[in-house]
N, C-alpha and C positions, 0 to 999 in steps of 0.2 A: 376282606369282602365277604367271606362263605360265611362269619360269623354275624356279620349285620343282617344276611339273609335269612339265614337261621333264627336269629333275635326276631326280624319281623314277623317272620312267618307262625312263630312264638305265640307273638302279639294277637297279630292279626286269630289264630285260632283259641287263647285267650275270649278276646273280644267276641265273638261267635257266640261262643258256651254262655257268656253271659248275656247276651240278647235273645238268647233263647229260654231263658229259664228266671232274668231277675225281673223282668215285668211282664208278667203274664197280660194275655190280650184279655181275658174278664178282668182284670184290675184297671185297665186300661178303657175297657167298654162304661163299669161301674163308674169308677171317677169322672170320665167325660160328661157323663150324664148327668151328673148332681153337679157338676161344676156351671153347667152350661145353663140348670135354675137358679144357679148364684148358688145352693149350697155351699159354701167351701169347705168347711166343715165334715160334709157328709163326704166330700170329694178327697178331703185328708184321711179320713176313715178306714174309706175303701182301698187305698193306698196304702195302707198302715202306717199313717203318720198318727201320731199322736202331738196333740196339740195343748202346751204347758204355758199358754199365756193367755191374759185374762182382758178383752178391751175393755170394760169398766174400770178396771184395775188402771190398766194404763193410760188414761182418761184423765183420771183422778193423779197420777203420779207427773204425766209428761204434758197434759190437759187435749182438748180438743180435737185443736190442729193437729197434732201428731196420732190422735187415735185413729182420725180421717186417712191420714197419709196412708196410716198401717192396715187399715180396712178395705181401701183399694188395692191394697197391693197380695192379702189376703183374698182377695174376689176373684184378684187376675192368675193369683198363684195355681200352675197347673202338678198338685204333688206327684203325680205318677211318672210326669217329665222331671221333674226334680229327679225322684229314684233314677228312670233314668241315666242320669246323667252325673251319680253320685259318684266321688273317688272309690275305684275299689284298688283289690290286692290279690298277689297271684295264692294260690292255684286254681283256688276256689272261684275267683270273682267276685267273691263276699265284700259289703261294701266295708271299706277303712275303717276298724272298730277305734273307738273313742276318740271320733273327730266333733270337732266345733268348726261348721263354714257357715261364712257371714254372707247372707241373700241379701240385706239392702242395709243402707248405714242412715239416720238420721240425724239432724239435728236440732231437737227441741229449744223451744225457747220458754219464757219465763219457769214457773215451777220444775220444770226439766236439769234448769242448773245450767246448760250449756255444754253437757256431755253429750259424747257420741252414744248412740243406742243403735243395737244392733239387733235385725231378726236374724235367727240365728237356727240352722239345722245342726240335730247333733245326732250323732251312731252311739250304742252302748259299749262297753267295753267287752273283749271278745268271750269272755266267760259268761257275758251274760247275753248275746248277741241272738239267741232264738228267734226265727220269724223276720229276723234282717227290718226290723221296725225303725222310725226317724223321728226325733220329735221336735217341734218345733217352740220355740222361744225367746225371751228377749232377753238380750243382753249390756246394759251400761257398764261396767268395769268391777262391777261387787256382781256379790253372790245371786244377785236376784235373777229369780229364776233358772238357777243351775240345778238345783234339785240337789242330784246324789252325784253327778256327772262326775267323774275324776280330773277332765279338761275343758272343764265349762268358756274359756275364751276363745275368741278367732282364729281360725288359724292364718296364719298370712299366706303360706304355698297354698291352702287351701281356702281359696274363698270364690264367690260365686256372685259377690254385688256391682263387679266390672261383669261382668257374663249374665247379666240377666235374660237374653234372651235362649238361658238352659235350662228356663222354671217360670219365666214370667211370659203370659201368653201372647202381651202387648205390643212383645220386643222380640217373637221367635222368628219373624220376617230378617232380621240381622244376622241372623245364622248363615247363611248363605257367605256374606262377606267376610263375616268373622271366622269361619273354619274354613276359606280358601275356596271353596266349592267352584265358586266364579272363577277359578283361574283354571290351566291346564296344568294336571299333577308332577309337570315338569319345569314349571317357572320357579327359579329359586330353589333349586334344589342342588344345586354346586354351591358349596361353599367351603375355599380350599383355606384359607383361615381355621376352621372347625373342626379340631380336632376329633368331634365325634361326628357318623359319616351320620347323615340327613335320613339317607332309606330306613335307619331303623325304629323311623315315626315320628322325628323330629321338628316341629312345625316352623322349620328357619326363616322361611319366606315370610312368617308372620310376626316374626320377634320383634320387628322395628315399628311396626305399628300398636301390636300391644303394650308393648314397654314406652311407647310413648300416651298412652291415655292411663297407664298408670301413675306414670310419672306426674300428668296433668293431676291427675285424682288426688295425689300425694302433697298435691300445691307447690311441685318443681319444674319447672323450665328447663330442664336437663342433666343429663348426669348420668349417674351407673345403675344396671340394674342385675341383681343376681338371677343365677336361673338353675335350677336344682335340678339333677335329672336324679337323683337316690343313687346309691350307694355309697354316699362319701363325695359324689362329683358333683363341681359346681363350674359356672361359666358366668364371666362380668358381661353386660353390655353396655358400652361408652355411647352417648348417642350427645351428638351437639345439645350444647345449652342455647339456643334460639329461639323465641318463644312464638314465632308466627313464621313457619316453612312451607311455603306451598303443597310440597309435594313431604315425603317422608322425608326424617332426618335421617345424617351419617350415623352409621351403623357400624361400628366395631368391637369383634370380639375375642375376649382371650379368657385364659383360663385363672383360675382364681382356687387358692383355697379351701374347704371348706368350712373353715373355721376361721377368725380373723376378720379385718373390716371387713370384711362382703358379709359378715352378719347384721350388718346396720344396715344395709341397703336394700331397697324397695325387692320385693322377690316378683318376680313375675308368676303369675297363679298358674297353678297344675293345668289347667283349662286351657292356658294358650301357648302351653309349653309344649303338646303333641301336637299331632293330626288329629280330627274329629276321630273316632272310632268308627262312626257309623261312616262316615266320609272313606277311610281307609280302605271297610269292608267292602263298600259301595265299588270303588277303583279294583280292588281284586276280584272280584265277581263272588263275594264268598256270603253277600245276603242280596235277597232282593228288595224292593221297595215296598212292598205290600209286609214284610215281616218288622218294619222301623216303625216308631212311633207315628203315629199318623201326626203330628203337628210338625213333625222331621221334612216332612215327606217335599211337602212344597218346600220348600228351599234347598235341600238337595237333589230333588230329581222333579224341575220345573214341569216337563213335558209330560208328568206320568200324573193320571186320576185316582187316586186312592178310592178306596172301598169304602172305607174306615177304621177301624184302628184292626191290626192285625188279627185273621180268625186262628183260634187254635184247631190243633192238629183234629183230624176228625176220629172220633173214638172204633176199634175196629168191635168189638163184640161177634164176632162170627164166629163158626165153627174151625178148629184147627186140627188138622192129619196126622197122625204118629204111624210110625211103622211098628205091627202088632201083631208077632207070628206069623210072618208073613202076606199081611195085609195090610192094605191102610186103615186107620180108623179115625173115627175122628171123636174128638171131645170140645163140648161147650158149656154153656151157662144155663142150667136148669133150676131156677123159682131161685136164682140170687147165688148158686153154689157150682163151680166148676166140676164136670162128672164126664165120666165115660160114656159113649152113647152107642158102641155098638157090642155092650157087656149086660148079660141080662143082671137084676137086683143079688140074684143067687149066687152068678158067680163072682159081682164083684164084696160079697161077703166072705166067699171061701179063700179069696186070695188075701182079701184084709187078715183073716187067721194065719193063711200060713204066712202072710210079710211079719205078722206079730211073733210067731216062731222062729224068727231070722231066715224067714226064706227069700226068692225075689219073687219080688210081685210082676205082676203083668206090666208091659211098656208103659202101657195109657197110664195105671198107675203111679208109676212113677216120675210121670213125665208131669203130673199132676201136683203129686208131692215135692216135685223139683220146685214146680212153680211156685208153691205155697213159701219155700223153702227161703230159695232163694231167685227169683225172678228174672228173664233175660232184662225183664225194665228194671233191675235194683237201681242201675246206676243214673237213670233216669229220675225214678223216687226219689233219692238220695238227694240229687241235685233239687231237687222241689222243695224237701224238706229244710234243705239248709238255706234256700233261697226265701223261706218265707212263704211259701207257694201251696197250703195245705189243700186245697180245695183241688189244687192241680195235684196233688200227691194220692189224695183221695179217688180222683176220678182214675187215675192212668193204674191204682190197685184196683179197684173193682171193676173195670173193665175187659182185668186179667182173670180174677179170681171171681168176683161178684160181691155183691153186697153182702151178703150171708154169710163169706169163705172164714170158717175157722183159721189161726195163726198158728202152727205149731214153733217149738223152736227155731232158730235160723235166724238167718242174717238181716230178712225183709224184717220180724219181729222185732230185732233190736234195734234196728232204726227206726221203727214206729216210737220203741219203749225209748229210747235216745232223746227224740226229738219233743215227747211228753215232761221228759225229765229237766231239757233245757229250758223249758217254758215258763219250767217253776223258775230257773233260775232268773232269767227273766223278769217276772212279776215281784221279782223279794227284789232285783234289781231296781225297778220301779215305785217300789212302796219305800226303797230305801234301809231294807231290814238286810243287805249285803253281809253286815257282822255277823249274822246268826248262825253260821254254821255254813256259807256258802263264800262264793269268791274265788278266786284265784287261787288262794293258800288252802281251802276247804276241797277244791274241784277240780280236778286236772283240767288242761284244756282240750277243745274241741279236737286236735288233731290227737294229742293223748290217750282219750277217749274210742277215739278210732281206730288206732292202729295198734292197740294193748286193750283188747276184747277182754270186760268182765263178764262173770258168770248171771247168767239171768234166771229168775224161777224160773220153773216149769207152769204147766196150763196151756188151755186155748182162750182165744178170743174173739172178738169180730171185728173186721177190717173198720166198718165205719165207725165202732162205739170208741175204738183206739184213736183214731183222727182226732176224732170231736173232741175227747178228751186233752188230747198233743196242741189244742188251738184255745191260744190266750186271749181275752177282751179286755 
């Protein structure tokens, strides 16, 4: 039991870190806003989805009806809710690099052929993952439309067209029922069959219901369904073959395999195999309701009035106190540049000479130079930058340092120059020129990269011209 609590709590702080940092409240503000004039488009943008499918195009391929279908569903599509709600992976919370999950499944008639078509979100592969970007596209069972993907098909643990109300703004009123919200966090949660115990996020109470509108989805009346928790572990569920039960069908479950027939069997989607996240965090008190997606909000927490979509943190810019010879002093932001404020111009030239002689400098100086260096918010930046979040990387540096603040060497520098570097890879990933000298075999990966520091030039630079640079269109 100490090990399930631990796991939870795991989780549960997990989950946090990425509600804080993978959809910022201006991507959230942005997207709402263009969405709500019917842009969708502009609404994918600001979200950083990028969008690889063409309705003309598919007009012309699958005809009409099916461009209509996919156009509404496009209007209703809320892409920051998507992000949201993307599979990710620990440590990071970076969303699951080179996935394909299927958002809605059609079935075209005439010129179409009578194949399935699938809209489809895909993540890039982790070497090329800068910006944590999503692009959207169509998939029939060939290449169309896969680009350069390495795993351009569906995935089946992962897919999101039984869950549409985790992207579709039509169906996010479902939410409530489908992540359990409506019930008390203690119904169904014994389950002495279950070899893994329930507390540590297992959404059991909800397995019979969703494996059974799988199963409908799949055009079976009953039968087994896998259910993948990772690492190697898998669990069957038997659920009666009767096709009209008033109430839920029988529900039994055992353990299975991981390999083996339970590869042929419907997988129950990663979606309705936990607890909601936000639902989780909600039950432990570890977010409030004004920091969730505001389309989240009403359906988990009916009683509560949202604002709108979450405000970000308020920027401090004030003056800060060092201890300096015996006094306090304080230092701030003068015309865009962090300086000492209680050091006349004289003296803080004569101490720049002697720190260049290897002397020490004054507190304030240093505590200045620290900052430039290496920043109490590095780890904060950090997370912005991997998250995609430049504008939020942007602001939480110049708020420290200022718009003007020369970079000298350090840690903050190399994750500016990192995160410029990854962009390119990025954009060759996009253009599809991955051979040229980049990739996988070309590029260590991101954790690689980070934890086997190479050497960077020397110079300065300025905080915003470095961002602006670090950010791909």
């Amino acid at each position: 039991m100490h090990y399930s609590t631990a796991n939870e709590d795991s989780r549960l702080s997990f989950w946090r870190r990425v509600r804080e940092f993978a959809v910022p409240p201006a991507m959230i503000e942005s997207a709402t806003a263009r969405r709500a004039t019917g842009d969708w488009a502009g609404a994918c943008a600001a979200a950083h989805v990028d969008v690889d499918l063409n309705l003309r195009h598919a007009a012309h391929v699958y005809g009409q009806e099916f461009a209509g279908r996919l156009r509404a569903d496009l209007r209703h599509l809320a892409p920051d809710l998507l992000r949201w709600y993307m599979p990710r992976i620990a440590p990071d919370g970076l969303m699951r690099p080179g996935l394909t999950v299927s958002l809605a499944r059609y079935h075209p008639v005439g010129h179409g052929g009578g194949s399935t078509v699938h809209l489809v979100a895909r993540t890039p592969p982790a070497w090329a993952d800068a910006g944590q970007r999503i692009s959207l596209a169509l998939w029939d069972g060939s290449r169309f439309g896969a680009g350069p993907h390495p795993h351009p098909s569906p995935r089946r643990r992962f897919r999101l067209d039984l869950h549409r109300h985790l992207w579709d703004v039509r169906r996010v009123g479902e939410l409530r029922v489908r992540s359990g919200a409506d019930r008390s966090p203690d119904d169904g949660r014994s389950a002495p069959h279950l070899d893994v115990p329930p507390a540590r996020g297992l959404a059991v109470d909800r397995w019979a219901a969703e494996a059974w509108m799988l199963l409908r989805a799949e055009g079976r009346a009953g039968g087994a369904v896998a259910v993948r928790l990772g690492g190697r572990r898998q669990l069957v569920l038997d659920l009666a073959a009767d096709g009209d039960i008033p109430g839920l069908p029988a529900l039994q479950i055992r353990t299975a395999p991981a390999r083996g027939d339970a590869s042929a069997m419907p997988v129950l989607p990663d979606a309705a195999t936990w607890v909601l996240p936000d639902l989780a965090l909600l039950r432990a008190g570890l977010i409030e309701a004004d920091r969730l997606h505001p389309l989240v909000v009403p359906a988990l927490v009916p009683d509560h009035s949202p604002a709108g979509a979450p405000r970000s943190p308020e920027r401090g810019g004030g003056l800060r106190l060092v201890e300096c010879r015996g006094a306090q002093h304080r230092i701030g932001l003068v015309n865009g540049v962090l300086v000492p404020l209680d050091h006349d111009p004289a003296e803080i030239r004569r101490e720049g000479l002697l720190a260049a002689l290897t002397g020490t400098p004054l507190p304030c100086l240093r505590v200045i130079d620290e900052a430039h260096r290496v920043p109490d918010s590095l780890i904060d930046v950090r997370a912005r930058l991997d998250h995609g979040d430049t504008a939020g990387a942007l602001a939480a540096v110049e708020d420290l340092l200022g718009p003007g603040a020369p970079l000298p060497r350090g840690a903050l520098r190399e994750e500016l120059e990192m995160a410029a570097r990854r962009h390119i890879d990025h954009g060759l990933f996009r253009a599809g020129l991955a051979g040229l000298g980049q990739g996988p075999a070309a590029r260590p990966g991101r954790r690689t990269r980070r934890t086997r520091r190479t050497r960077r030039t020397g110079g300065t630079g300025r905080t915003r011209a470095r961002l602006r640079h670090a950010t791909f269109r």
